[in-house]
C-alpha positions as CSV (number, residue, x, y, z in Angstrom):
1,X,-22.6,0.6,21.2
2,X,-21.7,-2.4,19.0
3,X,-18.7,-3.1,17.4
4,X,-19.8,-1.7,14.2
5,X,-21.0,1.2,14.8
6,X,-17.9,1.7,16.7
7,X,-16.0,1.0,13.9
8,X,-18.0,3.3,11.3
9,X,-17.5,6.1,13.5
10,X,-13.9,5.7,13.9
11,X,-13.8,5.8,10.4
12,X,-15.8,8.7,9.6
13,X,-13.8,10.3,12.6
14,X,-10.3,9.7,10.5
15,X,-11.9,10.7,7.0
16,X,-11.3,6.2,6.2
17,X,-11.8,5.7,2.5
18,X,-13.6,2.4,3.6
19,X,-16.3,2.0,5.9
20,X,-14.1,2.0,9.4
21,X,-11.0,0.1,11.5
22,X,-11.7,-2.9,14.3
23,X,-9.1,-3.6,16.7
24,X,-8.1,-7.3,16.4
25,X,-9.9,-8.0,19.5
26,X,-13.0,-6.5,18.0
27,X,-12.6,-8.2,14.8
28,X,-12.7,-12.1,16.5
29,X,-15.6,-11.1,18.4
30,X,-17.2,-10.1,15.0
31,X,-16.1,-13.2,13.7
32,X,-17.1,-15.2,16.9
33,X,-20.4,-13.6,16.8
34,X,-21.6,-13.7,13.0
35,X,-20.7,-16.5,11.2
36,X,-21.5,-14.5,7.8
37,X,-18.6,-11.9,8.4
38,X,-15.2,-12.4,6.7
39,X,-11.6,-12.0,7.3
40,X,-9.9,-11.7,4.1
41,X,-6.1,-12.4,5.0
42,X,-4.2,-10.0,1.9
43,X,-0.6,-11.1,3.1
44,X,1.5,-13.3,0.9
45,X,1.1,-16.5,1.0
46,X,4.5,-17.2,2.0
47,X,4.1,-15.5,5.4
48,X,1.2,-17.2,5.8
49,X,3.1,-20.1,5.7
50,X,6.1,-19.5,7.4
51,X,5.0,-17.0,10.0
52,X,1.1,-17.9,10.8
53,X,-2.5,-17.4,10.1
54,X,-5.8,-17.0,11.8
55,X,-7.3,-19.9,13.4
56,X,-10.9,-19.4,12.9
57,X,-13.4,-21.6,10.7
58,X,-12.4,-21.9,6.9
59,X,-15.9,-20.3,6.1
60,X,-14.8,-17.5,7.7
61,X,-11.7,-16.9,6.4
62,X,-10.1,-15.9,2.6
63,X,-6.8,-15.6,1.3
64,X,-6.1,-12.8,-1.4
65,X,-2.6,-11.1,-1.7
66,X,-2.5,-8.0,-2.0
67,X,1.3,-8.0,-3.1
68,X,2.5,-11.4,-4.7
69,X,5.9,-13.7,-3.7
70,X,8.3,-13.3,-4.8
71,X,8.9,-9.9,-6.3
72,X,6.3,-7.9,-3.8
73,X,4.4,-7.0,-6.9
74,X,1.1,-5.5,-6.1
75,X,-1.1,-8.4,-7.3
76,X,-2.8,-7.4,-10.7
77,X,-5.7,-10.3,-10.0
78,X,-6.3,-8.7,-6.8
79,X,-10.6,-7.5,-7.6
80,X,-10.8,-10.9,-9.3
81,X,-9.5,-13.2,-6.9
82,X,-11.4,-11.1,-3.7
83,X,-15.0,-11.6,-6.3
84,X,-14.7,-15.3,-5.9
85,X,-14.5,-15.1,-2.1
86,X,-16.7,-12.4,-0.7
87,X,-19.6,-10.9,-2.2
88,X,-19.9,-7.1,-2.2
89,X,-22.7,-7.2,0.5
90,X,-20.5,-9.5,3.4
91,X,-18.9,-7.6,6.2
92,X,-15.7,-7.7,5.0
93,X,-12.5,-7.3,8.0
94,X,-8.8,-6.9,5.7
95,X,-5.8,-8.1,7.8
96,X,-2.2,-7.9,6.9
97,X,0.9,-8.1,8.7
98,X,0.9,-4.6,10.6
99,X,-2.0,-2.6,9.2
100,X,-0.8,-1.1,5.7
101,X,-1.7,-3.5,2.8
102,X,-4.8,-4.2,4.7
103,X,-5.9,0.0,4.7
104,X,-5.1,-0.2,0.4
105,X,-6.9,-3.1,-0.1
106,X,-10.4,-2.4,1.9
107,X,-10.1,1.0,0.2
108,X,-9.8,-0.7,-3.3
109,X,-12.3,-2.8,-2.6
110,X,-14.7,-0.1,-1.1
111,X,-13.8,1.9,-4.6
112,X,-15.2,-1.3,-6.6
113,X,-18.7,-1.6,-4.9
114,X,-18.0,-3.6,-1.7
115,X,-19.9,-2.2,0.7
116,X,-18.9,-3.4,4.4
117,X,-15.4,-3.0,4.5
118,X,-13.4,-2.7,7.4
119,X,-9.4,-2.7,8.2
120,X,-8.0,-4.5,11.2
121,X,-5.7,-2.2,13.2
122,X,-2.2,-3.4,13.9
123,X,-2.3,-6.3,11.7
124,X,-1.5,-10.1,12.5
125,X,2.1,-9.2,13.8
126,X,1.6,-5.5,14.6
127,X,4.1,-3.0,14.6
128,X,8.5,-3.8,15.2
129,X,9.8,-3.5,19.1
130,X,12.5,-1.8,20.2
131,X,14.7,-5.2,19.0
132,X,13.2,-5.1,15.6
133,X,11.2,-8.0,16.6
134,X,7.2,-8.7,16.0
135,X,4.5,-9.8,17.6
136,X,5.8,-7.8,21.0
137,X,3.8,-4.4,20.3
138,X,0.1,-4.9,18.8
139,X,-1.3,-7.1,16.7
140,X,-3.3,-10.3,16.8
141,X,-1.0,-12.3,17.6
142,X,0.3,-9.7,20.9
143,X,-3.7,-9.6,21.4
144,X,-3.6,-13.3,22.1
145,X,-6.3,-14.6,19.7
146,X,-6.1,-17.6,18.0
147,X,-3.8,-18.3,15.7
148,X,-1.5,-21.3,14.0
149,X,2.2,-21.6,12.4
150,X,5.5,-19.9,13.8
């Protein structure tokens, strides 16, 4: 089965608002294997700055909070600023820090005609450890995919 259709159906298995979840591992090997899929980052851009980011090619990859810095204010521009860098037919894979922001906005953006969109479990630093410390428990940075910064 490919990743996809793995993905659909774990979405239509947990009622997903948006077309279905990848595992970090899965999403890189979507990325790895078709260039025209997306990873739209929606942290802030401060943590992509001071904690990390993807490392994948720049045609791959999109930046559009989904809360803005400072303030954690859900970002009003949010539609607007996802328009200029995917278009509603791409395979679209949302990533945040541990999975939530990610879920809200690859359901707004199913709700406003994107049709391929997909939440990445777990999140770039997954879930806290038993220390309060990330990037221990899940996520793709635990997963051991590429990525650059902290």
């Amino acid at each position: 089965m490919d990743i996809l259709t793995q993905a659909r159906e774990r979405g239509q298995e947990n009622t997903l608002p948006y077309a279905g979840a990848v595992t970090p591992a899965e999403a890189y090997e979507l990325l790895r294997s078709d260039p025209t899929v997306k990873l739209i980052d929606v942290r802030t851009n401060a943590e992509r700055d001071w904690v990390g980011r993807v490392a994948i090619p720049e045609t791959q990859h999109a930046a559009v909070q989904w809360n803005t810095y400072p303030g954690s204010v859900q970002n009003p521009a949010f539609l607007e600023e996802l328009s200029r860098v995917a278009d509603k037919e791409e395979v679209l894979l949302f990533l945040c820090r541990s999975g939530v922001r990610s879920r809200h906005a690859a359901k707004l953006a199913t709700e406003n005609g994107y049709a391929h969109c997909f939440d990445i479990l777990e999140g770039f630093e997954g879930d806290k450890d038993a220390d309060g410390h990330r990037k221990t428990v899940g996520g793709w940075c635990k997963a051991g995919l590429p990525w650059t910064g902290a």
